[in-house]
C-alpha positions as a Python dict, from the first residue, in 0.01 Angstrom:
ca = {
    (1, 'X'): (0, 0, 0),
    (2, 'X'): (-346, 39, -40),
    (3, 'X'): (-635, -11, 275),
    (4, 'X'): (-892, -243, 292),
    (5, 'X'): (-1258, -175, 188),
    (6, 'X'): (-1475, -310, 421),
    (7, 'X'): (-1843, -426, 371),
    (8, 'X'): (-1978, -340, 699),
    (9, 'X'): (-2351, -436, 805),
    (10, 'X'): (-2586, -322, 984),
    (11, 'X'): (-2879, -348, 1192),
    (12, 'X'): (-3267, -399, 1017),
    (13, 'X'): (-3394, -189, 1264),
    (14, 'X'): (-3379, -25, 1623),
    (15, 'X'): (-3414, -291, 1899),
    (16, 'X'): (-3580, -194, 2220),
    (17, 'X'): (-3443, -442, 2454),
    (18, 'X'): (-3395, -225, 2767),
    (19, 'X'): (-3053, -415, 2887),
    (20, 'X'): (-2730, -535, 2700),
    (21, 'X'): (-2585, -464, 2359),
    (22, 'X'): (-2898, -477, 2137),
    (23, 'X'): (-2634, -519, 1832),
    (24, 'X'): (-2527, -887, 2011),
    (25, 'X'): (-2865, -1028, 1865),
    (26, 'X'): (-2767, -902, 1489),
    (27, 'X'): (-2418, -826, 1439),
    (28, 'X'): (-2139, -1077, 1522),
    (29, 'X'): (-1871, -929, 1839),
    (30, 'X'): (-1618, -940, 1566),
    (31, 'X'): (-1769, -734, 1340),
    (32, 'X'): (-1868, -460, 1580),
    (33, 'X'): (-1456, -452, 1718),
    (34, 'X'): (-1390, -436, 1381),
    (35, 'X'): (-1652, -183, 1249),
    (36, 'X'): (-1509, 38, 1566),
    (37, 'X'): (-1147, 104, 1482),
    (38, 'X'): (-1229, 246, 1118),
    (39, 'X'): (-1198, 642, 1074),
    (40, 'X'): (-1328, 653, 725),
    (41, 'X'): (-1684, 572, 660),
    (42, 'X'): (-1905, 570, 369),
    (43, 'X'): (-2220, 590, 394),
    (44, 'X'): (-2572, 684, 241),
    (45, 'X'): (-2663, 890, 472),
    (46, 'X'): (-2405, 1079, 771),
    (47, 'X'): (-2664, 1130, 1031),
    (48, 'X'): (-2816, 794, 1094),
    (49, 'X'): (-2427, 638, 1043),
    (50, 'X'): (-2334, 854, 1336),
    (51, 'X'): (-2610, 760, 1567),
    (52, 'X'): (-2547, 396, 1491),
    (53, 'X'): (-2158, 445, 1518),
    (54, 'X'): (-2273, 614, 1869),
    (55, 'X'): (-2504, 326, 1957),
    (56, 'X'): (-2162, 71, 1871),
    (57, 'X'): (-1926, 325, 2103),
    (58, 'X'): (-2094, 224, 2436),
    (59, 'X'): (-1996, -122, 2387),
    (60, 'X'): (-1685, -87, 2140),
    (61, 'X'): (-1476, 240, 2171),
    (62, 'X'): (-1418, 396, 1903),
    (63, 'X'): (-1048, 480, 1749),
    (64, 'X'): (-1128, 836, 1785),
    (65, 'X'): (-1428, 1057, 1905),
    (66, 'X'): (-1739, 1089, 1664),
    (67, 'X'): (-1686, 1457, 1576),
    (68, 'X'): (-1307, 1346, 1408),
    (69, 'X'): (-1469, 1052, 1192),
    (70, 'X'): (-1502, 1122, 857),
    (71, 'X'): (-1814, 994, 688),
    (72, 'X'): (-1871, 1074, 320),
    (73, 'X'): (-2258, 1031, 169),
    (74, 'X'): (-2294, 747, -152),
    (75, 'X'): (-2707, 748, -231),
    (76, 'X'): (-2908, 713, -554),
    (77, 'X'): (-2826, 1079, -618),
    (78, 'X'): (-2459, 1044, -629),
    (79, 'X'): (-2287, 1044, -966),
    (80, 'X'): (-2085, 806, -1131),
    (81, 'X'): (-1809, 1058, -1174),
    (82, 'X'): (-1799, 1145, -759),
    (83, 'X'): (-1721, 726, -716),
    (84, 'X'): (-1332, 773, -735),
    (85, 'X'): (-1308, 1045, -488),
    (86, 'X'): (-1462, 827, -250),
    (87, 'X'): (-1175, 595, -305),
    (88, 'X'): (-916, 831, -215),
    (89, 'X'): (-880, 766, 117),
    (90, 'X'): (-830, 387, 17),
    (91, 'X'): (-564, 507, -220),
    (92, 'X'): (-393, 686, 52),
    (93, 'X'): (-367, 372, 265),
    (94, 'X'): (-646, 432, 502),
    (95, 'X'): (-890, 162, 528),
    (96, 'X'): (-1270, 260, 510),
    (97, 'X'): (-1596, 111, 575),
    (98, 'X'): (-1857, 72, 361),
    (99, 'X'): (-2194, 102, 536),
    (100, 'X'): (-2542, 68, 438),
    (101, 'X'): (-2823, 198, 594),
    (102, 'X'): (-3017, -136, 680),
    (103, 'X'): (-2892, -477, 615),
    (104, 'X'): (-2552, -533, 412),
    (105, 'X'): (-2380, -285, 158),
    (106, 'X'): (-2419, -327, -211),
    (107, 'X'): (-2719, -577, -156),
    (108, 'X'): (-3046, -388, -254),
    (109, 'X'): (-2829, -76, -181),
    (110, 'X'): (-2630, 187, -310),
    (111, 'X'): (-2262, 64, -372),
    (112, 'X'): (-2222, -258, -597),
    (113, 'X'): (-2066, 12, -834),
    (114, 'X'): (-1807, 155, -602),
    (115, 'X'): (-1679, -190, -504),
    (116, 'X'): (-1657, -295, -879),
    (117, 'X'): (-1421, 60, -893),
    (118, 'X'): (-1234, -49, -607),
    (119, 'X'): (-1178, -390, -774),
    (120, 'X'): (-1029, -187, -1069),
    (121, 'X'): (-778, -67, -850),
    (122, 'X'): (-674, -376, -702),
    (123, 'X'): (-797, -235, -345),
    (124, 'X'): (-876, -539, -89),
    (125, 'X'): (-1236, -566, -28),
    (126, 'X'): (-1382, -712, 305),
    (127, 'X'): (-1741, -820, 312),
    (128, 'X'): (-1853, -913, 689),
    (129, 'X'): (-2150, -1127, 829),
    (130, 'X'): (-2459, -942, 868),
    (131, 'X'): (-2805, -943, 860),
    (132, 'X'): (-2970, -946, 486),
    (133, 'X'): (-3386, -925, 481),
    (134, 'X'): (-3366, -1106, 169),
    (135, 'X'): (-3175, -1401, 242),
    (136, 'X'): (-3406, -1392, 562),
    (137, 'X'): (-3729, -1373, 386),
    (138, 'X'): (-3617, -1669, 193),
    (139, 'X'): (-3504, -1890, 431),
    (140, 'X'): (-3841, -1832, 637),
    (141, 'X'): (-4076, -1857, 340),
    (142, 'X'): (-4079, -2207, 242),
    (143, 'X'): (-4009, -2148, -51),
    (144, 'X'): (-3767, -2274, -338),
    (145, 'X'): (-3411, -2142, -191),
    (146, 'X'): (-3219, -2362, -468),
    (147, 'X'): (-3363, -2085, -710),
    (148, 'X'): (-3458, -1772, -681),
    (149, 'X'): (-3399, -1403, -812),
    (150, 'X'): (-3451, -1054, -662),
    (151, 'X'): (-3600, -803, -880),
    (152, 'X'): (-3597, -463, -636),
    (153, 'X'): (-3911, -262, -690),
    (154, 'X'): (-4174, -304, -995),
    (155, 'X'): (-4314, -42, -1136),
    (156, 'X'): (-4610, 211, -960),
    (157, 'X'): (-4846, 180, -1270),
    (158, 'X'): (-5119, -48, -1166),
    (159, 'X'): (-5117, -160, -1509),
    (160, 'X'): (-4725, -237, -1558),
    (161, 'X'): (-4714, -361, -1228),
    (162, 'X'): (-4981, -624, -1292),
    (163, 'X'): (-4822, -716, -1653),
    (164, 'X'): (-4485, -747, -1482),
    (165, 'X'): (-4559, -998, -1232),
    (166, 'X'): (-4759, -1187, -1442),
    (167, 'X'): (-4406, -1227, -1621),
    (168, 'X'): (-4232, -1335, -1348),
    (169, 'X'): (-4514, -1567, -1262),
    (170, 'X'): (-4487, -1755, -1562),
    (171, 'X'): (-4078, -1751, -1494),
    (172, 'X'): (-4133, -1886, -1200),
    (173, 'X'): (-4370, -2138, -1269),
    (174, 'X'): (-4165, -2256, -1554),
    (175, 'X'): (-3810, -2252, -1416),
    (176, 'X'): (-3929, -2332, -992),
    (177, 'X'): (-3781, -1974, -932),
    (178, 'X'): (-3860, -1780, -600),
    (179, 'X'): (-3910, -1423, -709),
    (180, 'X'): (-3812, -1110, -427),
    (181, 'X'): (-3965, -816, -422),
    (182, 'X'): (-3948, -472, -226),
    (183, 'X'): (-4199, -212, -220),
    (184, 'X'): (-4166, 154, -28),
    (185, 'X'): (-4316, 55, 291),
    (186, 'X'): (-4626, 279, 309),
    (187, 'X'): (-4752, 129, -48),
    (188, 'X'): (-4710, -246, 118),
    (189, 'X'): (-5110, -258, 95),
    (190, 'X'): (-5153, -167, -293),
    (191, 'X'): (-4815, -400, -372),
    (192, 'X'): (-5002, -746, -188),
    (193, 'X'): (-5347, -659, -345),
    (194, 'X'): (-5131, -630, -665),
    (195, 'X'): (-4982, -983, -586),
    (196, 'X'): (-5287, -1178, -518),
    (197, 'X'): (-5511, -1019, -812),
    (198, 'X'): (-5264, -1048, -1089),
    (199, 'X'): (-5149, -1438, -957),
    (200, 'X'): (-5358, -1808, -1016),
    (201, 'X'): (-5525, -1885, -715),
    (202, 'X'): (-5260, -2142, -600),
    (203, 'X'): (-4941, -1938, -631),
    (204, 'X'): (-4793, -1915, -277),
    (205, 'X'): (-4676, -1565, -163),
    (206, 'X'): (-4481, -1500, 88),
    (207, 'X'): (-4491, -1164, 306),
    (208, 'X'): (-4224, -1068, 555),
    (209, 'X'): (-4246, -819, 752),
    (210, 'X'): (-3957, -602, 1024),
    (211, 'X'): (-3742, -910, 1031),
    (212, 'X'): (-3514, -905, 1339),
    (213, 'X'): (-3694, -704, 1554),
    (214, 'X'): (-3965, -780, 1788),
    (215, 'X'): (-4257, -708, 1558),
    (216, 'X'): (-4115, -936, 1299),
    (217, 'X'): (-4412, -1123, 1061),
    (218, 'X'): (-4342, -1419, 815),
    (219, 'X'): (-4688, -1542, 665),
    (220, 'X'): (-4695, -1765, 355),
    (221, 'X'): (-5029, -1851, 149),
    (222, 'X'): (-5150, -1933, -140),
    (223, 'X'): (-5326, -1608, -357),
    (224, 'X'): (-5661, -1753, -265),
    (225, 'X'): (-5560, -1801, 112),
    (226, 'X'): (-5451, -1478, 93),
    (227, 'X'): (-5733, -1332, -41),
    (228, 'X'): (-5996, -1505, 236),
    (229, 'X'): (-5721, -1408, 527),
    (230, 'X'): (-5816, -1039, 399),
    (231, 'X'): (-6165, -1086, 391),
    (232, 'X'): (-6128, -1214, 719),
    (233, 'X'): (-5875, -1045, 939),
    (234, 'X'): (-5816, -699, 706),
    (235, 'X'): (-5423, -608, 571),
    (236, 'X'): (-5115, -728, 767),
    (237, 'X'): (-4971, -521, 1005),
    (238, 'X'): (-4731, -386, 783),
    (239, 'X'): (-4816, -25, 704),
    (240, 'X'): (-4503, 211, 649),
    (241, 'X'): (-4292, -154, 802),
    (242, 'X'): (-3995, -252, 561),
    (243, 'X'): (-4151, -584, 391),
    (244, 'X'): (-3984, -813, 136),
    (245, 'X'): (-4247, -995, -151),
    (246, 'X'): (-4182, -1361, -233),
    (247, 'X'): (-4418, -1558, -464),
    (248, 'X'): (-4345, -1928, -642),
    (249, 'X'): (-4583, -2029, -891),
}
């Protein structure tokens, strides 16, 4: 028999309460007990899965000590062809955790592809509750949640990236469609400029900012608003901060 794949979440970002289990306020109990028995991880990146595994052991022991876990690495750089020796343990009856590095696997992150593989081998997949930024961002927006469609990261040519969202502009406008967006945190700045320039004045646009954690920032205007709350009170606080883009024309 085959084990269980399972989509395991995980935190948006370090919490700094000072007392408790900072997970409580993100991850469900369940998930954590759960998330704590597994020996086989994958993960984007070993390191930081460690130190959050280590960060779970104080409040859930783990099955085993850190040093015997075995975490394997799935990132942008990892080939199509390396995808079915990550199953192997699967195939051997061990079940393994999928685990992205902020938020939930497969969402905005690497591993859609090694869950369609795992499907292909009739191996059980378990997706848990956890916190996703862009189900967040939406639900805090005001914006059209009936409709809506996430588009990852436009492109870095000032140019392209204006004629691009003047395309999904007049999507949105047309079908009532929420577009998301994600930009590498420290070019937040150039991405909003990009937003308010290239939309009509009463496009609403949505910017949310380190959702979860104590710094977290949900502010939705119209591109003229937006343009006057510049004037008046400079950028967002949102330098190098992971944001999600929402506009609805």
């Amino acid at each position: 028999m085959y084990g269980t794949l399972y989509l395991i979440p995980n935190t948006l970002g370090t919490s700094k309460l000072e007392q408790g289990n900072p997970l409580n306020l993100i991850i469900p109990d369940s998930v954590q007990a759960m998330s704590s028995q597994l020996r086989h991880f994958i993960a984007e990146n070993a390191k930081t899965t460690r130190a959050y595994l280590k960060t779970l052991n104080q409040f859930h022991p783990l099955g085993c000590s850190i040093q015997e876990l075995k975490i394997m690495e799935l990132n942008v750089n990892t080939p199509s062809n390396a995808l079915q020796a990550l199953l192997s343990p699967l195939l051997e009856g061990q079940d393994v955790g999928l685990i992205s590095e902020a938020g939930v696997p497969a969402v905005a992150d690497p591993g859609a592809n090694l869950v369609r593989l795992a499907h292909q081998h009739q191996i059980r997949i378990r997706p848990l509750v956890g916190p996703s930024s862009l189900l967040l961002a939406l639900m805090g927006s005001g914006l059209n949640g009936q409709s809506f469609a996430f588009h990852g990261y436009l492109p870095t040519d000032a140019v392209a990236r204006s004629k691009r969202i003047k395309e999904l502009e007049d999507r949105s406008r047309k079908e009532k469609q929420t577009q998301l967006l994600i930009e590498t945190p420290y070019r937040n700045a150039a991405m909003l400029d990009a937003l308010i320039t290239s939309c009509q004045p009463h496009t609403l646009i949505c910017v949310a900012t380190d959702l979860t954690l104590e710094s977290e920032s949900i502010l939705t205007k119209s591109a003229s608003e937006w343009k006057k709350h510049l004037q008046q009170n400079g950028q967002p606080d949102f330098h190098k901060k992971p944001t999600v883009f929402l506009f609805l024309g």
